[in-house]
N, CA, C and O atoms as a Tripos MOL2 file, in Angstrom:
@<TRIPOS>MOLECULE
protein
  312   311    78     0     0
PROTEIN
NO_CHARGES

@<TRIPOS>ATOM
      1 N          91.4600  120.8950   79.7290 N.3       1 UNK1
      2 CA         92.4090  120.3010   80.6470 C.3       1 UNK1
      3 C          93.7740  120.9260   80.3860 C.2       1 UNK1
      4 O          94.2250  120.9730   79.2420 O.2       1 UNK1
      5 N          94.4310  121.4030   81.4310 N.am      2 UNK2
      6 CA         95.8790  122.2740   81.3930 C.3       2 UNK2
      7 C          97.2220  120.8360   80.9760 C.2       2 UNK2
      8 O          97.0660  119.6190   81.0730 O.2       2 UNK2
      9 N          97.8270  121.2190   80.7530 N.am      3 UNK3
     10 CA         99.3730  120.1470   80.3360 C.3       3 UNK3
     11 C          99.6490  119.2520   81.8770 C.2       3 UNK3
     12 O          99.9070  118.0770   82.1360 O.2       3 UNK3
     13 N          99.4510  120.4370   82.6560 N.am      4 UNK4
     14 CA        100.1710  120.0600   84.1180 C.3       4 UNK4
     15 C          98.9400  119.1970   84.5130 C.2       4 UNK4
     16 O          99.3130  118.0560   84.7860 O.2       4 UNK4
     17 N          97.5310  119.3670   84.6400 N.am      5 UNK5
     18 CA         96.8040  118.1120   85.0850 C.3       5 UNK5
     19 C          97.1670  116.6710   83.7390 C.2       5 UNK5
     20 O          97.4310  115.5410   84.1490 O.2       5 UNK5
     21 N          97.1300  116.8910   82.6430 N.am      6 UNK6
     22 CA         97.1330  115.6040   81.9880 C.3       6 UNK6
     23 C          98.2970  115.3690   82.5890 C.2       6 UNK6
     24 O          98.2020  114.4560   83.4090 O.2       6 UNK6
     25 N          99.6880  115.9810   82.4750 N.am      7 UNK7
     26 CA        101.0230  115.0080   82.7700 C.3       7 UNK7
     27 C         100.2500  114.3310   84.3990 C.2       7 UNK7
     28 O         100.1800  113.1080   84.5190 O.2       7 UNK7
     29 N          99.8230  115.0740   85.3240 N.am      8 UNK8
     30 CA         99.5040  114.7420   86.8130 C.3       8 UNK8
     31 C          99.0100  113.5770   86.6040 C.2       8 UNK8
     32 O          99.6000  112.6430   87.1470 O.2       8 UNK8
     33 N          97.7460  113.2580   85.7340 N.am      9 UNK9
     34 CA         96.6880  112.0620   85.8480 C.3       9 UNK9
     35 C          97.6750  110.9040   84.9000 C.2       9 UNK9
     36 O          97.6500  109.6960   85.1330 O.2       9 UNK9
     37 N          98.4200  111.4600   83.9420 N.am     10 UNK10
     38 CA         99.4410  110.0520   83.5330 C.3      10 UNK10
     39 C          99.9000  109.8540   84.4980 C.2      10 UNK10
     40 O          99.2580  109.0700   85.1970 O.2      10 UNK10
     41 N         100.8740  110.2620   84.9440 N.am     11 UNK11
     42 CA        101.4130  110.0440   86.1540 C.3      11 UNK11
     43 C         101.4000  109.3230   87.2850 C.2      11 UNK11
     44 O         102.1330  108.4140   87.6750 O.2      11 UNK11
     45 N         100.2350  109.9840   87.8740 N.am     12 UNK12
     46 CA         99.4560  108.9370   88.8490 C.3      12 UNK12
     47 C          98.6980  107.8240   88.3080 C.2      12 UNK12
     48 O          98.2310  107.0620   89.1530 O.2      12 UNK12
     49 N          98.4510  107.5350   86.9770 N.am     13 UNK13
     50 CA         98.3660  105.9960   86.6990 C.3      13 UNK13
     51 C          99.1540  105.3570   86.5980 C.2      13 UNK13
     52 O          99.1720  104.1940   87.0020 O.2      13 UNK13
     53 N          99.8370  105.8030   86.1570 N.am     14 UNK14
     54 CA        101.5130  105.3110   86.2320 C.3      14 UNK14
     55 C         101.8340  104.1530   87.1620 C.2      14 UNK14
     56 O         102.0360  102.9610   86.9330 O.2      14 UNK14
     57 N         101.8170  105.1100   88.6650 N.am     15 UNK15
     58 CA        102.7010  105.0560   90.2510 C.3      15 UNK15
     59 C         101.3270  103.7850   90.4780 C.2      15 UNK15
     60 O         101.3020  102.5550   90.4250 O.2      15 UNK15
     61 N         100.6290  104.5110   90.6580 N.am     16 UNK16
     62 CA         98.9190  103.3540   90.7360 C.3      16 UNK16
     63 C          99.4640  102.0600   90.3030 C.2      16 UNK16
     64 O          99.9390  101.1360   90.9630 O.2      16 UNK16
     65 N          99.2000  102.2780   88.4380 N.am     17 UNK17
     66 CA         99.4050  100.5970   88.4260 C.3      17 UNK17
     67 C         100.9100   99.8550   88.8570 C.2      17 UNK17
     68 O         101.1580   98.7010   88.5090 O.2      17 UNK17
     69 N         101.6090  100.4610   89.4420 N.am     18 UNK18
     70 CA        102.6010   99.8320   89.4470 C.3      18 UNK18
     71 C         102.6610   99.8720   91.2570 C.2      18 UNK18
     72 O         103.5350   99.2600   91.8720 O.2      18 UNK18
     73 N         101.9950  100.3800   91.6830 N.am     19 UNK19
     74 CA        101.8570  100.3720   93.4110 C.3      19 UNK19
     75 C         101.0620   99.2670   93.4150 C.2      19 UNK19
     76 O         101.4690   98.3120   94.0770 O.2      19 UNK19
     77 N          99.7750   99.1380   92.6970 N.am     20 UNK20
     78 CA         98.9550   98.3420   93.3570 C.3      20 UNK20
     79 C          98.6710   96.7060   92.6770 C.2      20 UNK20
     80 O          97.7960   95.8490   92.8070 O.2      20 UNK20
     81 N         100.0780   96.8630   91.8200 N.am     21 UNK21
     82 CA         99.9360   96.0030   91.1430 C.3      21 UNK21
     83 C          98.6470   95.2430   90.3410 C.2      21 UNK21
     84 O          98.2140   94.0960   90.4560 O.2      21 UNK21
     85 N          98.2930   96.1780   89.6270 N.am     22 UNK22
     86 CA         96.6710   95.5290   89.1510 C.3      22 UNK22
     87 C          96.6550   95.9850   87.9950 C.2      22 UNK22
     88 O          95.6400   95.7160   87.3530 O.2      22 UNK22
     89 N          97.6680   96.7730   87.3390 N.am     23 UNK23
     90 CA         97.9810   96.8620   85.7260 C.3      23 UNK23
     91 C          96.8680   97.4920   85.4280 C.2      23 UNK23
     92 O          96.2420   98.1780   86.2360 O.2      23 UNK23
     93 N          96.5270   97.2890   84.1730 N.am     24 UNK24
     94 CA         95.3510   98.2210   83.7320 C.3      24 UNK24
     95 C          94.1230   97.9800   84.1900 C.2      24 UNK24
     96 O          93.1710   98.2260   83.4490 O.2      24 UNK24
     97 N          93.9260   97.4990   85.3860 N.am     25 UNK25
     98 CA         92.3610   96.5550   85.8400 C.3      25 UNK25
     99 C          91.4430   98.1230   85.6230 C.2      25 UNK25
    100 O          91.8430   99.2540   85.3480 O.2      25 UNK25
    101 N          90.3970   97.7050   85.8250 N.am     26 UNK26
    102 CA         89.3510   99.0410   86.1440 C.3      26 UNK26
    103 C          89.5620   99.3120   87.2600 C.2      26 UNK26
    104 O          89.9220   98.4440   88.0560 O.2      26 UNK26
    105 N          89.3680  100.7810   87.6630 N.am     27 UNK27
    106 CA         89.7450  101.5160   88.8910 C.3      27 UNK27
    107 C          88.3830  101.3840   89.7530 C.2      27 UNK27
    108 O          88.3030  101.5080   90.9750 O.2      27 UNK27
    109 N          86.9300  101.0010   88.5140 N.am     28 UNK28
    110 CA         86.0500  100.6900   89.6240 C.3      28 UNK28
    111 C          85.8030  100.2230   91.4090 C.2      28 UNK28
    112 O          86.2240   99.1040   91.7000 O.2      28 UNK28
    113 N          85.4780  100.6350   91.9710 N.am     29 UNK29
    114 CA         85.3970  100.1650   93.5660 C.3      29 UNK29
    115 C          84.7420   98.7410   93.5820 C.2      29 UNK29
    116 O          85.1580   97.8950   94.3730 O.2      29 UNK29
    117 N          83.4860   98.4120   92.5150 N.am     30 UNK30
    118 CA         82.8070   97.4030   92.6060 C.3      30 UNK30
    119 C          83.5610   96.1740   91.6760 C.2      30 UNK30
    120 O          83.3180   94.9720   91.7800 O.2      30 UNK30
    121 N          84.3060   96.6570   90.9640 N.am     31 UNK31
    122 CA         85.1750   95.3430   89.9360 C.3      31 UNK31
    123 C          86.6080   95.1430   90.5580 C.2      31 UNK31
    124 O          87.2040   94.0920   90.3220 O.2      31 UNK31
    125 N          87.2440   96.2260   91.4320 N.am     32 UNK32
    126 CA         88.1180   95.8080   91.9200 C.3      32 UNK32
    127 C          88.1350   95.0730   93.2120 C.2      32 UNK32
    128 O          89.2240   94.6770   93.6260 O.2      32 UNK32
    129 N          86.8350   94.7990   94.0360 N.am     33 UNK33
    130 CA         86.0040   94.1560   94.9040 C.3      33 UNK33
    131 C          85.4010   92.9210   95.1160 C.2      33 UNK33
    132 O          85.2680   92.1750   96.0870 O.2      33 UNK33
    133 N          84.8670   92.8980   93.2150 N.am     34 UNK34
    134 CA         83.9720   91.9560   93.2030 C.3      34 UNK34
    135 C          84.5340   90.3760   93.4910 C.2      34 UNK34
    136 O          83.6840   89.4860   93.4490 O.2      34 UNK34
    137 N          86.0520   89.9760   93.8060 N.am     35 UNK35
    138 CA         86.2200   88.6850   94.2380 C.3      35 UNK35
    139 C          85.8600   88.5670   95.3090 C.2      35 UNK35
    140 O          85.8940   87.3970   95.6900 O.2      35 UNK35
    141 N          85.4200   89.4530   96.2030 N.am     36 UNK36
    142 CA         85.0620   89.3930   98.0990 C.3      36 UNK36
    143 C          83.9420   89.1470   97.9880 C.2      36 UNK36
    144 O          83.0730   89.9310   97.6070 O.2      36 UNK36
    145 N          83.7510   87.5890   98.4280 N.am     37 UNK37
    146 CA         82.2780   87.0970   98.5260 C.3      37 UNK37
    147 C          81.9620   88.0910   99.7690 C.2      37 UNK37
    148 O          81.8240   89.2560   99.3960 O.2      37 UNK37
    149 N          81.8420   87.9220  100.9250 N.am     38 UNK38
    150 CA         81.2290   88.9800  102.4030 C.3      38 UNK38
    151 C          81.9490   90.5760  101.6400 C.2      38 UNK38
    152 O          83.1090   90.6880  101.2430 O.2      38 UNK38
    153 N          81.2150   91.3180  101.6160 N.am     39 UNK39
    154 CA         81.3460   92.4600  102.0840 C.3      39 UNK39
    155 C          81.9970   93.2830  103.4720 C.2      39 UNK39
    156 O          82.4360   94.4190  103.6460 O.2      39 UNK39
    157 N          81.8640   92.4180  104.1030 N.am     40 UNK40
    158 CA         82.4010   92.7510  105.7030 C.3      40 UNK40
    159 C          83.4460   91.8770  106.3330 C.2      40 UNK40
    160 O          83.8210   92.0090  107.4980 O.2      40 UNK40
    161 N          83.9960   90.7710  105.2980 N.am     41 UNK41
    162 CA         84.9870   90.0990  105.6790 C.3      41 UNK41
    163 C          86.4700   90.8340  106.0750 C.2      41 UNK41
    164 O          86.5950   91.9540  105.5800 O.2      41 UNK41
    165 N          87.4950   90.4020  106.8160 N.am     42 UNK42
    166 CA         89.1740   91.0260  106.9730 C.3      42 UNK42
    167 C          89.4020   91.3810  105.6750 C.2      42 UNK42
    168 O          89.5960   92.5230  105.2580 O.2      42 UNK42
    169 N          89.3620   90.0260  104.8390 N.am     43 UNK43
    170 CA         90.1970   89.9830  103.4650 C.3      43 UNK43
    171 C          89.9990   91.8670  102.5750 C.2      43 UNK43
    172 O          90.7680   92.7640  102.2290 O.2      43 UNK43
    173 N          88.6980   91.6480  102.5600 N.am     44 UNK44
    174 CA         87.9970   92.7980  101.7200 C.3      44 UNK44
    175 C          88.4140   93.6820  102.5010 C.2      44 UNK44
    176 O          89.3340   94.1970  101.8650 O.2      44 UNK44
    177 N          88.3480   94.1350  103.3510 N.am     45 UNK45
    178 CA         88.9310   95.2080  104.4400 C.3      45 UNK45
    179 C          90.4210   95.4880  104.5680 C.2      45 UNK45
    180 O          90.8310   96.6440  104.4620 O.2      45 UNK45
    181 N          91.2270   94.4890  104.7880 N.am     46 UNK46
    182 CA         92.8160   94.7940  104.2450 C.3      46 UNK46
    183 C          92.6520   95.3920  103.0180 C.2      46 UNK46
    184 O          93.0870   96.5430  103.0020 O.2      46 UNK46
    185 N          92.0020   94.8710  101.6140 N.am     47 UNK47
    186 CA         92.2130   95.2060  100.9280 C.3      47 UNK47
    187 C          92.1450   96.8170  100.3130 C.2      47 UNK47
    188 O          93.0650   97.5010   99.8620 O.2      47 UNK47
    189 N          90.5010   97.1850  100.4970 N.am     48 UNK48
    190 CA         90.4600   98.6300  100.8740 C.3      48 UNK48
    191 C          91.1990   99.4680  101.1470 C.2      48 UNK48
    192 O          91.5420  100.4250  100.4530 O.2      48 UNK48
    193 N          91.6110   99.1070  102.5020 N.am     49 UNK49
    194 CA         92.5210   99.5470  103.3930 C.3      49 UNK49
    195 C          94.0470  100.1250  102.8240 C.2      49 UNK49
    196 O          94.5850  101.2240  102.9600 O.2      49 UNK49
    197 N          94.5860   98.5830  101.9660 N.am     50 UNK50
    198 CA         95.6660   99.0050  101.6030 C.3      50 UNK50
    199 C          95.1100   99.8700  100.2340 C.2      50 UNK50
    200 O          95.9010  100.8030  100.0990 O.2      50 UNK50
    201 N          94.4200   99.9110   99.5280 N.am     51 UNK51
    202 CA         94.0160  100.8730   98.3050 C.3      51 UNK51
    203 C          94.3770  101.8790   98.5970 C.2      51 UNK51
    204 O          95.3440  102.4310   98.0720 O.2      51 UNK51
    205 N          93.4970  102.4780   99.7460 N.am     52 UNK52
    206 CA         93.3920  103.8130  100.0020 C.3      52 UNK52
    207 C          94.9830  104.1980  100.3590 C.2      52 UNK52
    208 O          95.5990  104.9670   99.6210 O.2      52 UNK52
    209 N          95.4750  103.7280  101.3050 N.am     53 UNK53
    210 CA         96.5410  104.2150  101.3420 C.3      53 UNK53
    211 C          97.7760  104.3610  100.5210 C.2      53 UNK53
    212 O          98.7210  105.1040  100.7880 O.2      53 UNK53
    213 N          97.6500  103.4760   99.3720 N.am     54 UNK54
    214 CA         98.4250  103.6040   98.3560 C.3      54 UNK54
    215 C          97.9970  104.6820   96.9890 C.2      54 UNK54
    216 O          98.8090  105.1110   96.1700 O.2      54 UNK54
    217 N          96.6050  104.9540   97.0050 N.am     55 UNK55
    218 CA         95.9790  105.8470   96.2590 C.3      55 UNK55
    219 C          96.2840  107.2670   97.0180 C.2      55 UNK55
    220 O          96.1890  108.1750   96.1920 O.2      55 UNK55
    221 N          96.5380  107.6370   98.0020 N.am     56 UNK56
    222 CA         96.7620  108.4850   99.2450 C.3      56 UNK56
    223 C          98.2010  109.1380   98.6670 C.2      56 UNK56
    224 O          98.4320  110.2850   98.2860 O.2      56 UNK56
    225 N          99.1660  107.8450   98.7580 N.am     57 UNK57
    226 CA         99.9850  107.8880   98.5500 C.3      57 UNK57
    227 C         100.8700  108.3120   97.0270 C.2      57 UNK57
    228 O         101.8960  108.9900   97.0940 O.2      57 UNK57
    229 N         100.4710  107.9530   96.0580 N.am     58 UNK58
    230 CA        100.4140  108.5080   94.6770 C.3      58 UNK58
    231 C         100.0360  109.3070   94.2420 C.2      58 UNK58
    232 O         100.3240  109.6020   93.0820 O.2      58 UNK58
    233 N          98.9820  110.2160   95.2070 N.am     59 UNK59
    234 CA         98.0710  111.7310   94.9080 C.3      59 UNK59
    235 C         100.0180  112.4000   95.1720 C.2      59 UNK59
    236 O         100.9110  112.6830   94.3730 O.2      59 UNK59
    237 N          99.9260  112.4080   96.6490 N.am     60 UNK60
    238 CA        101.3770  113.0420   97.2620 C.3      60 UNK60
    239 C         102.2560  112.7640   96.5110 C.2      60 UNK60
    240 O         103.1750  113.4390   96.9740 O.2      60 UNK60
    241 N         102.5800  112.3400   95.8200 N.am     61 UNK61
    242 CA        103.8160  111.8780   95.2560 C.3      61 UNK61
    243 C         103.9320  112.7310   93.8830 C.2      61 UNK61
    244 O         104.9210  113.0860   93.2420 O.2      61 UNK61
    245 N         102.6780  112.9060   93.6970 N.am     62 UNK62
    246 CA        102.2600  113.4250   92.1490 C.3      62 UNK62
    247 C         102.0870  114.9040   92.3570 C.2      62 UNK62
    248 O         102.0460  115.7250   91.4410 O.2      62 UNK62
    249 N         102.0130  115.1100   93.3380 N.am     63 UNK63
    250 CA        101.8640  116.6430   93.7150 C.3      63 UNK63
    251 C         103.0570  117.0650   94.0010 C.2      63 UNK63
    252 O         103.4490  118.1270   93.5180 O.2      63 UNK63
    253 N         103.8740  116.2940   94.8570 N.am     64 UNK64
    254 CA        105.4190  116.7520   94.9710 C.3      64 UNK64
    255 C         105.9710  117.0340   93.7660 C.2      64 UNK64
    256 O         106.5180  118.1150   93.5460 O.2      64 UNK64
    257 N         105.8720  116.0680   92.8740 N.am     65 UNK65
    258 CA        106.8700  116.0400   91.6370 C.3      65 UNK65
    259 C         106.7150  116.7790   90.7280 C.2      65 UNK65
    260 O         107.4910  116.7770   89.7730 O.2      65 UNK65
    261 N         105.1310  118.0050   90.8540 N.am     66 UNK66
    262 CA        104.6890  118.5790   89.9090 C.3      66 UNK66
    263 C         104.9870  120.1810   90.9370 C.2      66 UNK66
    264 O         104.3370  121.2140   90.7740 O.2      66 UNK66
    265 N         106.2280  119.9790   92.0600 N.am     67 UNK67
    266 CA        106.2960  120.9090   92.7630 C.3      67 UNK67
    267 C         104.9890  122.1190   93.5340 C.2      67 UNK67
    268 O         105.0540  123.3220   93.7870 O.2      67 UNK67
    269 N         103.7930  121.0020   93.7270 N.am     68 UNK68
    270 CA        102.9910  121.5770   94.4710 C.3      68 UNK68
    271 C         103.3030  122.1390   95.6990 C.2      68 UNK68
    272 O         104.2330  121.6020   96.3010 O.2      68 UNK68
    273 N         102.8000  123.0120   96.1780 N.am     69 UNK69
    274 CA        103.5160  123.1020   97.6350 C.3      69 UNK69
    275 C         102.4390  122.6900   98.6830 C.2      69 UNK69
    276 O         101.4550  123.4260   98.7480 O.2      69 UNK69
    277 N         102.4990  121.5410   99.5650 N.am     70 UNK70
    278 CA        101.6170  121.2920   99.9720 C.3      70 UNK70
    279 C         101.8260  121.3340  102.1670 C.2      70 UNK70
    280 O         102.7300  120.8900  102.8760 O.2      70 UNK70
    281 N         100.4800  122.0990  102.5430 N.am     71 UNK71
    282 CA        100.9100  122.5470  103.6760 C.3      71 UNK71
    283 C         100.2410  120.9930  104.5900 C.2      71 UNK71
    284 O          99.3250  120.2640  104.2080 O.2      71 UNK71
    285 N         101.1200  120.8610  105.9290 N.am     72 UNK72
    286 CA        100.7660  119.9300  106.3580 C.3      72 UNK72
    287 C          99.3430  120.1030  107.3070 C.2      72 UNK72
    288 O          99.4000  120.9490  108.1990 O.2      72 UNK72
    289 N          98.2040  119.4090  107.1600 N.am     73 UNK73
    290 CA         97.1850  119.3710  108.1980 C.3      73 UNK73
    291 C          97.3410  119.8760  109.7310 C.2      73 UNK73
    292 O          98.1290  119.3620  110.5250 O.2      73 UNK73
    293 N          96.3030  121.1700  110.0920 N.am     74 UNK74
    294 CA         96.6230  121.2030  111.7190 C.3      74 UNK74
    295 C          95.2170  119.9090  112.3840 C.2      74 UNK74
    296 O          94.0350  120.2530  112.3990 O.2      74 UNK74
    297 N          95.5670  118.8250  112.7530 N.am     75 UNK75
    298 CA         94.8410  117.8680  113.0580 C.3      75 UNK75
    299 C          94.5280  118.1370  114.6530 C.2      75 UNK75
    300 O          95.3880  118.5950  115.4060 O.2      75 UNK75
    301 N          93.4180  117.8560  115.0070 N.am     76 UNK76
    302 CA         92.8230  118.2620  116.9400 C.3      76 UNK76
    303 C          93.9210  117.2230  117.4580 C.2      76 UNK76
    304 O          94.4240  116.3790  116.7150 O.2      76 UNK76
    305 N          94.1790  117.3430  118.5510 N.am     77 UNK77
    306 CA         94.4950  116.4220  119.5250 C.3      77 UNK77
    307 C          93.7800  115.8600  119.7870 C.2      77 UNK77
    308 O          92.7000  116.4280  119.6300 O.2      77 UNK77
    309 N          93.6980  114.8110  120.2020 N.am     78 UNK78
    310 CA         92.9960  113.9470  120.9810 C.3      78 UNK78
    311 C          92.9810  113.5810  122.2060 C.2      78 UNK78
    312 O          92.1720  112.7350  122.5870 O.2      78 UNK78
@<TRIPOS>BOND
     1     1     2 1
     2     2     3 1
     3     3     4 2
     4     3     5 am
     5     5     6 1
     6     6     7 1
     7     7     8 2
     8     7     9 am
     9     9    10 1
    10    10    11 1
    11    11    12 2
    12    11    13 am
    13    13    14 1
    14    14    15 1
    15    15    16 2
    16    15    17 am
    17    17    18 1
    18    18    19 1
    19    19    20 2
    20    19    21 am
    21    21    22 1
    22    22    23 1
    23    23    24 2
    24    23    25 am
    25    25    26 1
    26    26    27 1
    27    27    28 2
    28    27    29 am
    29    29    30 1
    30    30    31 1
    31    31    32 2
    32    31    33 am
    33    33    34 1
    34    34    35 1
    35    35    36 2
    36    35    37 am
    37    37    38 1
    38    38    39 1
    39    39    40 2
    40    39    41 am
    41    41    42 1
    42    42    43 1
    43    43    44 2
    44    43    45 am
    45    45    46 1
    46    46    47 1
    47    47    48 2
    48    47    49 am
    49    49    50 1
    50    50    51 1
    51    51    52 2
    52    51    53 am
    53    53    54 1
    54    54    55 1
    55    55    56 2
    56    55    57 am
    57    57    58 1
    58    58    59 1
    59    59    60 2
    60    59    61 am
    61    61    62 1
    62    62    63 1
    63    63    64 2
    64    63    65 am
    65    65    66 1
    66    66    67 1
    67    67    68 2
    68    67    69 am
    69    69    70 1
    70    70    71 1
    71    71    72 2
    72    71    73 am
    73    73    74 1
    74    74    75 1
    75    75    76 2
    76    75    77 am
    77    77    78 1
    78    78    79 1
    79    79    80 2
    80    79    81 am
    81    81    82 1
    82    82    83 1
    83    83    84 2
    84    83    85 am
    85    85    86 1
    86    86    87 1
    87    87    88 2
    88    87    89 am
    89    89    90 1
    90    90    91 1
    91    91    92 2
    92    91    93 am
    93    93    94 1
    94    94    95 1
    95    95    96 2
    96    95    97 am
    97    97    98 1
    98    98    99 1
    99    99   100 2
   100    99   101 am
   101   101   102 1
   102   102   103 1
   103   103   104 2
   104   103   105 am
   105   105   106 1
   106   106   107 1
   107   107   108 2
   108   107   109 am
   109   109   110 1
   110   110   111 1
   111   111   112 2
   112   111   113 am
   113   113   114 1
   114   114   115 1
   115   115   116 2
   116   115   117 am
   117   117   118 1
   118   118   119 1
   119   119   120 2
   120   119   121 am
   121   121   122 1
   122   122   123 1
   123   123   124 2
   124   123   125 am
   125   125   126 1
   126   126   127 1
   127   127   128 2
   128   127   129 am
   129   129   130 1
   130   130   131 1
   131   131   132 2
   132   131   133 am
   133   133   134 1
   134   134   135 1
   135   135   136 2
   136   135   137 am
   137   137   138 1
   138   138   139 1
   139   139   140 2
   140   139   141 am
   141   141   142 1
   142   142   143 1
   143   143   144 2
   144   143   145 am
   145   145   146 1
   146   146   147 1
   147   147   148 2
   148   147   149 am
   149   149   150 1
   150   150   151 1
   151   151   152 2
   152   151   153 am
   153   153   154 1
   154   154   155 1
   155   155   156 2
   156   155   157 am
   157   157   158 1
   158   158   159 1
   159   159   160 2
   160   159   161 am
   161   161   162 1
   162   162   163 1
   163   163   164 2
   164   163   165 am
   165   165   166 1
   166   166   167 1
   167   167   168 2
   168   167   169 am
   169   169   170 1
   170   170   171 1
   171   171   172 2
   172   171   173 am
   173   173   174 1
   174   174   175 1
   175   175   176 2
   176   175   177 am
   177   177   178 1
   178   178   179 1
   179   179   180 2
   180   179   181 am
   181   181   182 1
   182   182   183 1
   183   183   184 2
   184   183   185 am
   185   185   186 1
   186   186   187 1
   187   187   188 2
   188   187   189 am
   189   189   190 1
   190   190   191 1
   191   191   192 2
   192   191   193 am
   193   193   194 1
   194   194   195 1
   195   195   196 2
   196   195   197 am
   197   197   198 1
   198   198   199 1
   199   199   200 2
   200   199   201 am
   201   201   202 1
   202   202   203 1
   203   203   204 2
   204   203   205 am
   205   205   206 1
   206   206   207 1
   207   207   208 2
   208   207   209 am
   209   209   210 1
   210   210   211 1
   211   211   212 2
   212   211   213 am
   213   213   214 1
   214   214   215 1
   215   215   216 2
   216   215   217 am
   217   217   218 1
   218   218   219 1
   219   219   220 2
   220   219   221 am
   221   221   222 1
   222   222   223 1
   223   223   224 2
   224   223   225 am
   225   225   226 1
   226   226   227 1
   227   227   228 2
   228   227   229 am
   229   229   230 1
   230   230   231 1
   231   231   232 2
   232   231   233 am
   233   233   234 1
   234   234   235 1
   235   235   236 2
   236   235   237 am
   237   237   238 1
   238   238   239 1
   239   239   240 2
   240   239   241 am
   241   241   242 1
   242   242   243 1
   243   243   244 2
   244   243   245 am
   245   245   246 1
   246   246   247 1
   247   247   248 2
   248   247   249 am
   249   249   250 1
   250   250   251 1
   251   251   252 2
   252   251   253 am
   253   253   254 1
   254   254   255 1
   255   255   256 2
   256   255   257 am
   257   257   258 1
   258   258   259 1
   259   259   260 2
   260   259   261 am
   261   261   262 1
   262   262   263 1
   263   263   264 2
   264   263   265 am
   265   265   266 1
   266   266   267 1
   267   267   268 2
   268   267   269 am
   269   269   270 1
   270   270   271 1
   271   271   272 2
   272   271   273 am
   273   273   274 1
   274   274   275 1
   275   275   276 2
   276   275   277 am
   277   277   278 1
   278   278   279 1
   279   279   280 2
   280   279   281 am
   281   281   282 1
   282   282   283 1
   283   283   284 2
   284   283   285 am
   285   285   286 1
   286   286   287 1
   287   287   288 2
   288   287   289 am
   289   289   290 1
   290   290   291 1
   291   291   292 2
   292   291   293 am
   293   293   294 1
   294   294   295 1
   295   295   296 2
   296   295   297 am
   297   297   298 1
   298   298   299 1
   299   299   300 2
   300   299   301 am
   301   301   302 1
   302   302   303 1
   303   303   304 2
   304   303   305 am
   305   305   306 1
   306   306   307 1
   307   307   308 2
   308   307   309 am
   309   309   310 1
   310   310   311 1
   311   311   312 2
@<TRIPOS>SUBSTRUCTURE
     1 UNK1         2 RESIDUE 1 A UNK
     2 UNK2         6 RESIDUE 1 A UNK
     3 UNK3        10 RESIDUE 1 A UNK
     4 UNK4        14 RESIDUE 1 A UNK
     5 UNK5        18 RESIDUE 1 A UNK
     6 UNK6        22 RESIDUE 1 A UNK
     7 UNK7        26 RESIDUE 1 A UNK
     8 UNK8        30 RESIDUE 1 A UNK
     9 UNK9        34 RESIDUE 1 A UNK
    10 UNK10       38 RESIDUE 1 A UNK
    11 UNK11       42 RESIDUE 1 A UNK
    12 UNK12       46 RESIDUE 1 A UNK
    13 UNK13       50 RESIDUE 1 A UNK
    14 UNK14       54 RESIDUE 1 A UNK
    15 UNK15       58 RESIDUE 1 A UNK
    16 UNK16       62 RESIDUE 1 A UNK
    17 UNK17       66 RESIDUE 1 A UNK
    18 UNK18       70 RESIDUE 1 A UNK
    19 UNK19       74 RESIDUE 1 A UNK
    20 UNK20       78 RESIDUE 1 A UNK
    21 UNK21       82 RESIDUE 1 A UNK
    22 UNK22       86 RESIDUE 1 A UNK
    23 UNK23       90 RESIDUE 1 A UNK
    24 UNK24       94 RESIDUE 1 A UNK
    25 UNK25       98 RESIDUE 1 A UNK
    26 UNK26      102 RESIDUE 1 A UNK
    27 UNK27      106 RESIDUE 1 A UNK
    28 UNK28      110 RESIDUE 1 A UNK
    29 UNK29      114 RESIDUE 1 A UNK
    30 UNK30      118 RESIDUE 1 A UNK
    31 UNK31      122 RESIDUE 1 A UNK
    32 UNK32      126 RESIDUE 1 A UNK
    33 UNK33      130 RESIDUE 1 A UNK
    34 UNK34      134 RESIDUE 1 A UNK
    35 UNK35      138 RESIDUE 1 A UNK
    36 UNK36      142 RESIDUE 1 A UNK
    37 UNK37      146 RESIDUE 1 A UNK
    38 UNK38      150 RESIDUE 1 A UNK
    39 UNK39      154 RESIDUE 1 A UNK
    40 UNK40      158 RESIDUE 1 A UNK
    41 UNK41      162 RESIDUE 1 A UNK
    42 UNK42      166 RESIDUE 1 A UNK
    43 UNK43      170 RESIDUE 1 A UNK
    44 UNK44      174 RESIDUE 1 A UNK
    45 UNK45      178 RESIDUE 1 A UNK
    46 UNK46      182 RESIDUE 1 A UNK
    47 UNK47      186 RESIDUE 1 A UNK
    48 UNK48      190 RESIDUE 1 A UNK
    49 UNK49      194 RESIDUE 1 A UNK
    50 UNK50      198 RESIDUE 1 A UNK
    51 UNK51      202 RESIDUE 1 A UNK
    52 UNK52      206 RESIDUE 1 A UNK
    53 UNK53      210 RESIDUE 1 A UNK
    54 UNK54      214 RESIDUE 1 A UNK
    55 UNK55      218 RESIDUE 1 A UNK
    56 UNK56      222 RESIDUE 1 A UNK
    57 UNK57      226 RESIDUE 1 A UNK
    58 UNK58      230 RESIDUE 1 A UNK
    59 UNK59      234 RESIDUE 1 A UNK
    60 UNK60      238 RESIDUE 1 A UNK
    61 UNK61      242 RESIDUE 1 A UNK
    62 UNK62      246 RESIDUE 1 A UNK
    63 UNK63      250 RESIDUE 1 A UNK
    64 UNK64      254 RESIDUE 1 A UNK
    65 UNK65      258 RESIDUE 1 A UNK
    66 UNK66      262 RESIDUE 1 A UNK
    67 UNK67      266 RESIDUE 1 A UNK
    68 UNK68      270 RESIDUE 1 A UNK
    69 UNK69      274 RESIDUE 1 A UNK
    70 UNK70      278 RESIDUE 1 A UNK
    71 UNK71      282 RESIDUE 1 A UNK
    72 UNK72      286 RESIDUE 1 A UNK
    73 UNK73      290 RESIDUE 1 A UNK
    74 UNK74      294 RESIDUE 1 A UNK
    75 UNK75      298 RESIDUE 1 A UNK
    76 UNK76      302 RESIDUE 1 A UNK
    77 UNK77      306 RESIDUE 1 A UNK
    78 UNK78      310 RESIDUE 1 A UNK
């Protein structure tokens, strides 16, 4: 493992636990889940929802600061 990925992965645990407020919980999908009785309920689905985008969000952040240069997506129209 290079200096620049370990500082990256501190880092982004860092921004993580302090974005998603869940401190050192396990990053598991199934333990950070397991209070959602339905599987297919809103609740569980916001929740996801906001994960990803805050996990989304801390990759970018961690790549900026480690002066990645990152090009923006050419996405189709729709």
């Amino acid at each position: 493992m290079t200096t620049a990925l370990r500082e990256g992965l501190i880092r982004y645990r860092e921004l993580w636990q302090a974005e998603t407020g869940l401190g050192d919980s396990s990053i598991v999908c199934n333990d950070l889940t397991a209070r959602f009785v339905s599987f297919q309920s809103p609740e569980r689905h916001a929740f996801c929802t906001e994960l990803a985008a805050v996990t989304s969000r801390c990759v970018a952040r961690v790549l900026l600061e480690q002066g990645t240069d990152i090009d923006p997506l050419d996405l189709p129209s729709s």
